[in-house]
N, C-alpha and C positions, 0 to 999 in steps of 0.2 A: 517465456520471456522472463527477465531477470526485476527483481524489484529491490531500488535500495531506499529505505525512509532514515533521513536523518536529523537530528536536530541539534541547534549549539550546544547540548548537553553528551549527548553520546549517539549511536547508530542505534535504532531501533527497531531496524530490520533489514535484514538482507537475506534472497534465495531466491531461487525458481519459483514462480506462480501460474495460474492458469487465469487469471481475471484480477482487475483492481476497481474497485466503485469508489470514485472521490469526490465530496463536495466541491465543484465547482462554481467561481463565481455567478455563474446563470443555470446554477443547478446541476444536481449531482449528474454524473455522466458513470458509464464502465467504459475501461480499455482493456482491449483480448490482444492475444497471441497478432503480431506484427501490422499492431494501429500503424495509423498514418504520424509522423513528427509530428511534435505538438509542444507550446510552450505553454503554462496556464495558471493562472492565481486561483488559490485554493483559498475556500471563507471558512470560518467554527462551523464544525460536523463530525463524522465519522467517515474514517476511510477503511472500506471492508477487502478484505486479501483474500481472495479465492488460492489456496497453497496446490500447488502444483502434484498433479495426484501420484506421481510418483516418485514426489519427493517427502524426504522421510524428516519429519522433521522434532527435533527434541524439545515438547513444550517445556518442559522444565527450563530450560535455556533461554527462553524468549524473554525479553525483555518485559519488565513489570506492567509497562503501559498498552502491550499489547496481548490479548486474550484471546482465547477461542470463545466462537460464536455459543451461548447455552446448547442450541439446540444440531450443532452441527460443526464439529471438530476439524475439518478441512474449511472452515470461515475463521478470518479472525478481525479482529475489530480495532479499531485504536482513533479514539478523540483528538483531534487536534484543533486549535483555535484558527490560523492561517497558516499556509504556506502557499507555495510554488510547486510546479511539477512539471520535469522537461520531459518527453519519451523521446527516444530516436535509437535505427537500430536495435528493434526489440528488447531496449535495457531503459525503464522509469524509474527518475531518481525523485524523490519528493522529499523537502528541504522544509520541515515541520516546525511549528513553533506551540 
């Protein structure tokens, strides 16, 4: 599935993933390979990106606020305070602040 995270300042991620954990308002949930549509308000948390294992991806290039997990480089982690997040069609866009 495809993941784009963005916020009014610039995009902070986009590619292929294998899983997404997002704070959701009634608690963190994960979404995999072809969830059901979903529209959903995101509360202050961490959203953790399972990267798509065979996709290759250049850390160097990732945007500053997004990191690899310490203990596992295919996890990456990115704090955000609220957003939104629509899935449909195997493509999640979450609208970060």
């Amino acid at each position: 599935m495809y993941l784009e995270i963005v916020s009014p300042e610039a995009t902070l991620f986009s590619s292929e993933i294998d899983a997404v954990s997002v704070p959701g308002a009634d608690g963190e949930f994960e979404m995999l390979n072809h969830h059901a549509a979903i529209v959903s308000l995101l509360t202050a948390g961490t959203v953790k990106i399972k990267v798509h294992t065979q996709t290759h991806l250049d850390y160097e290039k990732l945007h500053p606020e997004v990191t690899p997990h310490m203990s596992d480089n295919k996890v990456l982690m990115l704090k955000i305070k609220s957003g939104t997040l629509e899935s449909k069609d195997n493509k999640i866009i979450i609208l970060a602040d």
